[in-house]
N, C-alpha and C positions, 0 to 999 in steps of 0.2 A: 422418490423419497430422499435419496441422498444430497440432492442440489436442493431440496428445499432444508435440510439440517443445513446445508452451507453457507443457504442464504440466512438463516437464524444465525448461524455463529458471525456471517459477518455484520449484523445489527449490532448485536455485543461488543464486537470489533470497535464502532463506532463512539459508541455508548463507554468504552473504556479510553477512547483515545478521546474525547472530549470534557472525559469526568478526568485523565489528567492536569486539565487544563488548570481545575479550581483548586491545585494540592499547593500551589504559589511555592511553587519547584521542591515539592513534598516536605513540606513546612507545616501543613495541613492534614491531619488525620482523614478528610474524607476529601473527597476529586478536587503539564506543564509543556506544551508539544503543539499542538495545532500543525501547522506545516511543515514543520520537521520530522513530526510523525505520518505525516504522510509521503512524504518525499523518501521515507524508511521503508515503508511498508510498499511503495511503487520500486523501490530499487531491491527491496527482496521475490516482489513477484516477476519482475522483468529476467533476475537473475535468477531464479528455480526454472520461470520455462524457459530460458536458454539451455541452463544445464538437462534438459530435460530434451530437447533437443539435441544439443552435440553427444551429452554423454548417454541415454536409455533410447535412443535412434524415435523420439518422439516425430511427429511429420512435421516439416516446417512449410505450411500451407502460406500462400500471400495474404491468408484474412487472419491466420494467427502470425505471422511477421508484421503486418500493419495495427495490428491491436497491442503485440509488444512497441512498437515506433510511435503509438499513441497515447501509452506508458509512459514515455520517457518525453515524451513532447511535453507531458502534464509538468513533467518533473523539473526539467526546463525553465515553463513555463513559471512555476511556483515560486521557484530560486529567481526568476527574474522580477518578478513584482513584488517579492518580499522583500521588505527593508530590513537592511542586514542587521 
């Protein structure tokens, strides 16, 4: 039950980072981010399961250190085709 409330909050998740897109840098009462908001939101989760890791002695398995490096490859990857 819990992984599926998480998969619901992160639809929301979505649905809030794409409705700011239409605020025209909240200039607009209803829905400004697109890839910066996800480039945010990859650099907070990369950096919680780190710390989660070094500091709460979480496991640091090779499928979750390639799923974090796969993170950051995204995040890379983002910043690189995005016109600045």
């Amino acid at each position: 039950m819990a992984w599926i409330i998480l998969f619901i909050a992160g639809l929301f998740e979505i649905g809030w980072a794409i409705g700011l897109k239409y605020t025209d840098g909240f200039t607009r009462l209803w829905p400004t981010v697109g890839t910066a908001y996800a480039v945010w939101t990859g650099i907070g989760a990369v950096g919680t399961a780190t710390l989660g890791i070094v500091l709460l002695g979480e496991a640091a398995t090779l499928g979750r250190l390639a799923s974090l490096g796969l993170i950051v490859a995204g995040i890379v990857g983002l910043k690189l085709v995005t016109p600045a």
